[in-house]
C-alpha positions in Angstrom: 108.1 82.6 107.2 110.4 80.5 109.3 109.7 80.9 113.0 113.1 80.0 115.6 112.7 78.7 118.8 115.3 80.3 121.1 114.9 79.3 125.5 116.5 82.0 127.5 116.0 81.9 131.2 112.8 79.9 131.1 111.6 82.1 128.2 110.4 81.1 125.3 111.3 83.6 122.3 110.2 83.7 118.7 112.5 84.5 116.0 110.6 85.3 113.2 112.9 84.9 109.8 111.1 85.7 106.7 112.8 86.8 102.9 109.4 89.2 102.8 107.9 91.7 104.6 105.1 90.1 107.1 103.8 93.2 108.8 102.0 95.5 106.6 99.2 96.9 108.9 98.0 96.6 112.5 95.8 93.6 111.7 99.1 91.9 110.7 100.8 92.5 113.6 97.9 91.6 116.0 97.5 88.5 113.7 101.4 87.3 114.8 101.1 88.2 118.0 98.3 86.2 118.5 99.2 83.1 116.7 102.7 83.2 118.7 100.8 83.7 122.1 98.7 80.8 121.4 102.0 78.8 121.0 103.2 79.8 124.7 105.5 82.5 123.7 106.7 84.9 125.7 108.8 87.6 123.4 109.4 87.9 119.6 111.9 89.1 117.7 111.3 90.8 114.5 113.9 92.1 112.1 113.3 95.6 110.4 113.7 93.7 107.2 110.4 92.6 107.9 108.3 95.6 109.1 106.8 97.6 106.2 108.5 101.3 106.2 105.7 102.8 107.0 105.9 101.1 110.6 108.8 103.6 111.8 106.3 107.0 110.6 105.7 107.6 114.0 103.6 111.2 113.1 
């Protein structure tokens, strides 16, 4: 997992680039969103690529 810096606006955004899916489960996502927060950023983009299917089952 790669993570790109991008600074739009006085915003700093993670790109998260990964060949693998990263999010399997809740835990996983808290997990990220934790570790980015703790690195002072603001947004993250994640690509669908990345998200387990089962993310988008919104039942």
């Amino acid at each position: 997992m790669n993570i790109i810096t991008h600074n739009i606006n006085q915003t700093k955004i993670a790109e998260i680039i990964s060949d693998e899916i990263i999010i399997h489960s809740p835990q996983d996502s808290l997990d990220l969103l934790g570790n980015l927060y703790y690195q002072d950023f603001d947004k993250i983009i994640l690509h669908q690529s990345n998200l387990t299917p089962d993310f988008f089952d919104l039942k």
